[in-house]
FILO-640248 format. One line per field, with one value per atom (N, C-alpha, C): chain; x, z, y. Coordinates in pm, 1 decimal. Each point is the difference from the previous one (the first is absolute). Layout:
N
chain <- (A;...)
east <- (X;...)
up <- (Z;...)
north <- (Y;...)
END
This chain:
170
chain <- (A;A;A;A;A;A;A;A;A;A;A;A;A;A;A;A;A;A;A;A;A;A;A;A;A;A;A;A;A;A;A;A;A;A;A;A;A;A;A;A;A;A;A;A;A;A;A;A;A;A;A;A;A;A;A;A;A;A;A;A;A;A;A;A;A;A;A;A;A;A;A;A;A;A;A;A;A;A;A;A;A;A;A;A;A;A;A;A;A;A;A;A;A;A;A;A;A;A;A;A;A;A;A;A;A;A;A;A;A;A;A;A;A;A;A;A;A;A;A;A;A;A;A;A;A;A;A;A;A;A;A;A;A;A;A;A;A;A;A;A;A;A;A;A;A;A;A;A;A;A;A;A;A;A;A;A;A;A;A;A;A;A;A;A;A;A;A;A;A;A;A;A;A;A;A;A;A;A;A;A;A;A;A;A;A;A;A;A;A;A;A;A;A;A;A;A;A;A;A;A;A;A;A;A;A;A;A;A;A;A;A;A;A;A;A;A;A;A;A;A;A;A;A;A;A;A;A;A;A;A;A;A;A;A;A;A;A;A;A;A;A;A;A;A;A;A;A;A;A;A;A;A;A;A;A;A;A;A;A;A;A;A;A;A;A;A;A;A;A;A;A;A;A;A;A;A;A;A;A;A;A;A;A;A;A;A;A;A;A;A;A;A;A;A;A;A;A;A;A;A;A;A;A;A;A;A;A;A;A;A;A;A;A;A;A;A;A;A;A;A;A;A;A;A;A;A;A;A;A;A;A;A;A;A;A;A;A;A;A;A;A;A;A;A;A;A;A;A;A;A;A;A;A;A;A;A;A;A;A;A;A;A;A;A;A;A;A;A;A;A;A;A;A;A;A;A;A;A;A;A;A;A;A;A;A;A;A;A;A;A;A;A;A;A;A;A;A;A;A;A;A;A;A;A;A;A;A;A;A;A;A;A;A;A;A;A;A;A;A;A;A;A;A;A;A;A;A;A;A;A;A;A;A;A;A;A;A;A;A;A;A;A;A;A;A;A;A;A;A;A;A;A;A;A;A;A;A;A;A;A;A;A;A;A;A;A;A;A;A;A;A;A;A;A;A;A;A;A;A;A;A;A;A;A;A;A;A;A;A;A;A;A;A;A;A;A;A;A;A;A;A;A;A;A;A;A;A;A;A;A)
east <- (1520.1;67.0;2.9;-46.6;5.1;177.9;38.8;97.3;-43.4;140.1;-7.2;104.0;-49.3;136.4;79.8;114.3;104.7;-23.7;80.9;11.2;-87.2;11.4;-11.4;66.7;29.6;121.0;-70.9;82.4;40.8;44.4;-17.5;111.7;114.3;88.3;108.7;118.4;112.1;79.1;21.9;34.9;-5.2;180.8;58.5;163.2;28.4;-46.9;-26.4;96.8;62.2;65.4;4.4;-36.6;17.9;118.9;0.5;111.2;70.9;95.8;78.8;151.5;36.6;149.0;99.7;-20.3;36.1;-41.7;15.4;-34.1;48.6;-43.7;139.7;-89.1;55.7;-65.1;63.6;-63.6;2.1;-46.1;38.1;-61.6;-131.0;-104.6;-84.7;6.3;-23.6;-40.7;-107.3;-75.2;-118.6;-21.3;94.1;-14.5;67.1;48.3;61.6;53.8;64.1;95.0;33.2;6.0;44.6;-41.1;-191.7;-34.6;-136.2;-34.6;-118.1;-72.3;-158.6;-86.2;-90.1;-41.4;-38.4;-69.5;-101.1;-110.4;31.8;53.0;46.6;107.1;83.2;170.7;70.5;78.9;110.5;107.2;90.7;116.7;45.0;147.7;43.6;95.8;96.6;87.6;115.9;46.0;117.3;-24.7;-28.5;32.0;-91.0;-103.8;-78.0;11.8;154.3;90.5;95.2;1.5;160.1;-137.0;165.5;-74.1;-72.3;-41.2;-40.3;102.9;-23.4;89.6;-60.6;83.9;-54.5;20.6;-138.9;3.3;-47.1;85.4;-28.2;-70.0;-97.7;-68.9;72.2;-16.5;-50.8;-70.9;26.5;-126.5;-121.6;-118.9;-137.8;-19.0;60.7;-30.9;-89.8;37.6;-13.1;-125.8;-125.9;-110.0;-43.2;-109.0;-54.2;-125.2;-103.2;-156.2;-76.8;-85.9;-78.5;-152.9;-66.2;-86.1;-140.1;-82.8;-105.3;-95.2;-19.9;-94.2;-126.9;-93.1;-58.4;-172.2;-14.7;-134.7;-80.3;-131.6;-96.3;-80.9;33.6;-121.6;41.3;132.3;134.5;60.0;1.5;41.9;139.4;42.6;175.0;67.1;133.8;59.5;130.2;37.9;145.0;74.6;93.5;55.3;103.9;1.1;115.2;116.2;127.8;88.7;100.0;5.1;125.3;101.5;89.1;166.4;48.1;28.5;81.0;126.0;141.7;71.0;53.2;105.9;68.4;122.6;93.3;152.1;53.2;60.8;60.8;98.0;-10.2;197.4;-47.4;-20.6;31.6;137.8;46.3;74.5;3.9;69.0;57.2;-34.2;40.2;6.5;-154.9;-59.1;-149.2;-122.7;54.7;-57.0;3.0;108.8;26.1;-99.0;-71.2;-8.1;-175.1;-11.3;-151.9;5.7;57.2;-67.6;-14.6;78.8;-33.1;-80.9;-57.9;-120.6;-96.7;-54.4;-74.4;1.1;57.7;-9.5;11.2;-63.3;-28.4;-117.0;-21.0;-106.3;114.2;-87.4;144.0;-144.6;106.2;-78.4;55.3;-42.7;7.2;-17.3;112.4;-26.0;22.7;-80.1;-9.2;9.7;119.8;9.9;-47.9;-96.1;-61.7;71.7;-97.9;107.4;-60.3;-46.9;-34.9;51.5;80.5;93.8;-46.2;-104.4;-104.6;44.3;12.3;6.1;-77.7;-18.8;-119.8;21.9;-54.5;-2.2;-112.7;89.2;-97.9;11.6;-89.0;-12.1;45.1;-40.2;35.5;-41.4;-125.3;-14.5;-15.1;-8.8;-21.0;123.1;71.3;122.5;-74.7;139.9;-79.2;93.0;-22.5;-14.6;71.0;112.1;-16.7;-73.8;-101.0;-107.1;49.5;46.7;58.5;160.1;59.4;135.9;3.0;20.0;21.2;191.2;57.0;137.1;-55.5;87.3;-44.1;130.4;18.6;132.1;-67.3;-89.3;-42.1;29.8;-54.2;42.2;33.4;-23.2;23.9;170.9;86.3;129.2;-47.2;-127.2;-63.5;-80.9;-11.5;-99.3;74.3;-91.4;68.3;68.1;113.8;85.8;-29.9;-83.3;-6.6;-119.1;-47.9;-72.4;-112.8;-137.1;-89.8;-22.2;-43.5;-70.9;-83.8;-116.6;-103.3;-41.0;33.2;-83.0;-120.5;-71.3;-141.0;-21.2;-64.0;-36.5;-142.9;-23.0;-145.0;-0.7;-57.2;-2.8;-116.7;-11.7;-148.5;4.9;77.1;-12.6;165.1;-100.1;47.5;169.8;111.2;138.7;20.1;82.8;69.7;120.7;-6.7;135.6;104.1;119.4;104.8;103.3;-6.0;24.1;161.5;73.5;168.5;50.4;-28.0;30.2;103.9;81.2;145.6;93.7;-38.0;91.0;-27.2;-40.0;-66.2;149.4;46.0;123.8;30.4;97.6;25.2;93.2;-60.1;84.2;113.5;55.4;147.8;17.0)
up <- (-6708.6;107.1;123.1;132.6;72.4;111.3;67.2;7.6;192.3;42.5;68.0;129.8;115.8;70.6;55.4;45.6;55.2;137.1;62.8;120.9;110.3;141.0;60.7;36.6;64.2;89.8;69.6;91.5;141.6;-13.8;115.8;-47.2;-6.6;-26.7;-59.0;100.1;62.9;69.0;-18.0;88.6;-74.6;45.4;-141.0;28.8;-130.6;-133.3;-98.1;-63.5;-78.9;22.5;-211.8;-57.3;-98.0;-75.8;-139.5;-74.6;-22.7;-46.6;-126.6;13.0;26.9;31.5;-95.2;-116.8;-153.8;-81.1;-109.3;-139.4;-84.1;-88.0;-114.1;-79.3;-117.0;-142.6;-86.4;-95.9;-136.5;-104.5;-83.8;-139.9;-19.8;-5.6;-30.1;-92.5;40.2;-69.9;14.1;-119.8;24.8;4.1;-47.6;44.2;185.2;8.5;131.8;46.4;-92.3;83.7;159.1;37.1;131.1;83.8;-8.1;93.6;74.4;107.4;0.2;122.0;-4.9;70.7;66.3;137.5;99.4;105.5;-16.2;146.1;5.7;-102.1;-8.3;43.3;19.4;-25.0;-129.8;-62.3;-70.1;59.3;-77.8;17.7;-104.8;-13.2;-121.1;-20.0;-122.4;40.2;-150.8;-19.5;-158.2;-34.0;-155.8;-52.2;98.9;16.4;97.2;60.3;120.3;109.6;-72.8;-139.5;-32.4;-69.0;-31.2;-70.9;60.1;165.2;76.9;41.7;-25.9;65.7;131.6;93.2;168.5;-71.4;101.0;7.3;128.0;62.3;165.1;17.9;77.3;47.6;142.7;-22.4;112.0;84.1;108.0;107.8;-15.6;-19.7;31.2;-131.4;-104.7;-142.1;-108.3;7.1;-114.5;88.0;-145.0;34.8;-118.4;74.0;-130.2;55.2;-114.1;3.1;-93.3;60.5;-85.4;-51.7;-77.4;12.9;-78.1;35.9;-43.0;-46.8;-152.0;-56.8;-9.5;8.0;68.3;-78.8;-124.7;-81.0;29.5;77.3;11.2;-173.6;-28.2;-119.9;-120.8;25.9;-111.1;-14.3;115.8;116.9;-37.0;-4.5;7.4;106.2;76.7;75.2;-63.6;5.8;-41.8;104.7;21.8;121.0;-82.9;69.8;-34.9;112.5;-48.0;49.5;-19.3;133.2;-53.4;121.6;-41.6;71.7;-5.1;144.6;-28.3;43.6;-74.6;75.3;-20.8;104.7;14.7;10.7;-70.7;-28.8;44.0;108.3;24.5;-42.1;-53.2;-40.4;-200.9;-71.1;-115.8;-102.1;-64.9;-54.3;-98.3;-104.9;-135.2;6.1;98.5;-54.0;53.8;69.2;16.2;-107.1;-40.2;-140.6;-114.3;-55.8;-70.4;67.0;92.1;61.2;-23.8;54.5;-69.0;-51.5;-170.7;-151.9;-22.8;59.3;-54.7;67.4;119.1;72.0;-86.8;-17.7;-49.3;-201.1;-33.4;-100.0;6.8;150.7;3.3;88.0;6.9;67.2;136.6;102.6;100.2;68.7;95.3;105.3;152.0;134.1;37.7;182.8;86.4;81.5;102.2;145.4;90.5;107.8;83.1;143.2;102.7;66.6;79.9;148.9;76.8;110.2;83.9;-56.2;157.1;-73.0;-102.0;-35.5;-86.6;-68.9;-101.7;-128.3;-102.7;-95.5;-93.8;-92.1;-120.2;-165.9;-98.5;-126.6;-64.7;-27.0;-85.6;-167.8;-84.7;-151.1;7.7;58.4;-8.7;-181.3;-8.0;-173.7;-104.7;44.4;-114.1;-0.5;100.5;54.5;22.0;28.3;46.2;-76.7;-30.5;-70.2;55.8;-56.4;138.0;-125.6;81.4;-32.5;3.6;137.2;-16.4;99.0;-89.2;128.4;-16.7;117.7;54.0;38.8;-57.5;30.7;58.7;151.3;41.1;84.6;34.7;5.6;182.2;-3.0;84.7;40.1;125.0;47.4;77.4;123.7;131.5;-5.3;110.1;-8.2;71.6;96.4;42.5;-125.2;-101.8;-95.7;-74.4;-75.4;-38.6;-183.3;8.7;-139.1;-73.0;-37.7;-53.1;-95.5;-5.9;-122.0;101.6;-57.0;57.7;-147.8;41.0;-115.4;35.2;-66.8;-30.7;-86.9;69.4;-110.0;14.1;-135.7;46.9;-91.4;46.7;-80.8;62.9;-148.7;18.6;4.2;103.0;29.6;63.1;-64.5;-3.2;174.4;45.4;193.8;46.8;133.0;114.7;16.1;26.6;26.2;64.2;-30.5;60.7;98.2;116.5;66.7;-71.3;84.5;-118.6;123.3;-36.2;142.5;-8.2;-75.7;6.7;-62.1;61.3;-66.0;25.3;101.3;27.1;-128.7;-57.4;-54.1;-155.6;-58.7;-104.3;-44.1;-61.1;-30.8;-90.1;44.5;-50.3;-128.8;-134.2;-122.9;-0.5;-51.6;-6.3;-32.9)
north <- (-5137.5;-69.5;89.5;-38.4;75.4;28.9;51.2;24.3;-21.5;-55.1;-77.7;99.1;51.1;64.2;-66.4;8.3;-116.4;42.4;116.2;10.1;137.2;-10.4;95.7;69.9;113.7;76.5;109.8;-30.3;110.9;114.9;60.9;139.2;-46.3;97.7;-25.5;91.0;-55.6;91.8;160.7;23.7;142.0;20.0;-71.1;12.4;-3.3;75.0;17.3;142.2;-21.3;148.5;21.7;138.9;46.6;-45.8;65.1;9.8;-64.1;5.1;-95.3;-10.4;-63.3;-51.8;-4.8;-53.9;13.4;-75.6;33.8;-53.2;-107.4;-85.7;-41.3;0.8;-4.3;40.5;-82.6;-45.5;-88.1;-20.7;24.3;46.9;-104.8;13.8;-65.4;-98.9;-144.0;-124.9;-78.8;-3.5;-6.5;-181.9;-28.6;-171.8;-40.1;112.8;3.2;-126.4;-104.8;-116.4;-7.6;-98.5;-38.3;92.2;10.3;30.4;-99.5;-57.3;-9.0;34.1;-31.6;84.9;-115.4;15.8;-80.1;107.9;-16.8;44.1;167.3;118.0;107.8;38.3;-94.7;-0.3;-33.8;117.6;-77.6;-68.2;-71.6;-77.0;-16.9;134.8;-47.1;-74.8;-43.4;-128.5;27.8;-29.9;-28.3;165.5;-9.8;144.6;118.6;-48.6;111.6;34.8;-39.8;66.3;94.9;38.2;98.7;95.7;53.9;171.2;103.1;-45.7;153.3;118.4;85.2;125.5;52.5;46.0;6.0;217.2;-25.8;167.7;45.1;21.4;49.3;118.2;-17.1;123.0;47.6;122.7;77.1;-25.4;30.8;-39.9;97.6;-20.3;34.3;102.1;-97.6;81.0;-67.7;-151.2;-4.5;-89.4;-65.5;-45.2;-135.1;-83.1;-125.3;34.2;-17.0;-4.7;-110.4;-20.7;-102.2;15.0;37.8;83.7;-91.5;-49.7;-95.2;70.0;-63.6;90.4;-138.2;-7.5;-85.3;-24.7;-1.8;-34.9;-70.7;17.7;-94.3;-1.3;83.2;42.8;-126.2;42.6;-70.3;-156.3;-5.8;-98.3;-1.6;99.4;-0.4;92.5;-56.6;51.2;53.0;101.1;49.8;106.4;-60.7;84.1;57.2;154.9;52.2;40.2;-36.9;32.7;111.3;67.4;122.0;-42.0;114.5;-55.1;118.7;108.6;116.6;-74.5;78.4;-18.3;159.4;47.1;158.6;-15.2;15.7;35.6;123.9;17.1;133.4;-17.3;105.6;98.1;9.5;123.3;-27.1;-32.2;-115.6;-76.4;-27.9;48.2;-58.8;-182.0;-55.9;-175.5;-24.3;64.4;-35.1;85.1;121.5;18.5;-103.7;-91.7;-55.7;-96.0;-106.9;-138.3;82.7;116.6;50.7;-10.0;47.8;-28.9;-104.3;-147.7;-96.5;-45.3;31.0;-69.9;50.6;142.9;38.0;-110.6;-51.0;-60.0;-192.2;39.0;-145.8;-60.2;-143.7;-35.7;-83.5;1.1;-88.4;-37.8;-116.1;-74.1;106.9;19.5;61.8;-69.5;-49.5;-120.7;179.3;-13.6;64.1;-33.8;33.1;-43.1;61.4;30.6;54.3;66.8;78.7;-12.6;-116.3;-92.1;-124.2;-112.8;44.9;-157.0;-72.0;6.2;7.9;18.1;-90.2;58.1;-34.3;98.4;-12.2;21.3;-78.6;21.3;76.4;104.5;65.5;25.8;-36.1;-3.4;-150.4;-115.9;-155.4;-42.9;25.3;-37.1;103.3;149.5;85.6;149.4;-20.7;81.2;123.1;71.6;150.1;105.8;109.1;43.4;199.3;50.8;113.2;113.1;51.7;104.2;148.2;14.7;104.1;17.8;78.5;23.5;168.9;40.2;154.4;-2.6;146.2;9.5;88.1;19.0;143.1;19.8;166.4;27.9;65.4;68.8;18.7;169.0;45.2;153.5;59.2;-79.3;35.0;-125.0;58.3;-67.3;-166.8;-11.1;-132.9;-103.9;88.0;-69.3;-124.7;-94.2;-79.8;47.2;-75.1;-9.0;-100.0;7.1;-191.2;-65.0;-66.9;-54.7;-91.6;7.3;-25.2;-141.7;-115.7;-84.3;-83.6;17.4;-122.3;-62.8;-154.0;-112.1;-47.6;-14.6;-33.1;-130.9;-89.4;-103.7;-96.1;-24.1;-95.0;-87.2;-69.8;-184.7;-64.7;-113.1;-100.1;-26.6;-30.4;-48.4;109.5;7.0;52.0;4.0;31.9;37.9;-105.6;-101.6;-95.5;10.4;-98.7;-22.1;-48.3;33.0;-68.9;-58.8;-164.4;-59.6;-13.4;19.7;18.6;94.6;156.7;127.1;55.3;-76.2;3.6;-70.6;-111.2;-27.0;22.8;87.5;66.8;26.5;29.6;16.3;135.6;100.8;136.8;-55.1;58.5;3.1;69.4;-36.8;73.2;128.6)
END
């Protein structure tokens, strides 16, 4: 079947700005209820609005990538996704919220800084690979915990068209 392109484009403004605004996180469900998908937007709705936790970044720390691995030979596409996020200050109640990330799979929604927000691990979650505690050396350095999630997925990082009303678990 040959594959068909939809559109053209222009340049693109240049009013575009980096980085990541904050996070919410949710234990991965792989039937993912009350969500659906239209033209590379989600919209989620009933159970698929609860159970995120908000994790605020820092300004000009934390990061989302999307990374296309791209088989002509194969004819398969698999993009990979990673997700830093950076926690300053080291903490007893954020040591504890690491071990259990690290023993889980989560969904991973990203608010950008242009208002943007994105799903990352939508059908196979993500996964955190590695987390760094670091105490640091200089009295400017950071105190805090570095983490990345990485996860593998069949299409590209989705919009997520009501990421305001995503709802923080208790």
């Amino acid at each position: 079947m040959a594959c068909t392109l939809i559109s053209s484009f222009a340049f693109a403004c240049r009013d575009s700005n980096g980085g990541i605004q904050e996070a919410k996180i949710k234990i991965f469900d792989a039937s993912l209820t009350g969500v659906s998908e239209s033209s590379g937007t989600v919209t989620f709705s009933g159970s698929g609005l609860t159970g995120w936790y908000t994790y605020y970044c820092e300004k000009m720390t934390a990061n989302g990538s999307d990374a296309g691995a791209l088989s002509t030979q194969n004819g398969t596409n698999v993009y990979t996704q990673t997700a830093t996020y950076i926690f300053n200050k080291l903490q007893a109640s954020f040591r504890n919220e690491l071990k259990t990330l690290a023993q889980a799979r989560v969904h991973i929604a990203l608010k950008d800084n242009n208002g943007t927000a994105w799903l990352f691990g939508y059908t196979r979650g993500m996964d955190l690979t590695t987390s760094t505690s670091e105490t640091g050396t200089n009295y400017e350095d950071r105190s805090g915990y570095t983490l990345t999630f990485v996860g593998s997925e069949p299409n590209p990082i989705v919009a997520i068209s009501n990421y305001a009303g995503l709802i923080t678990a208790p």
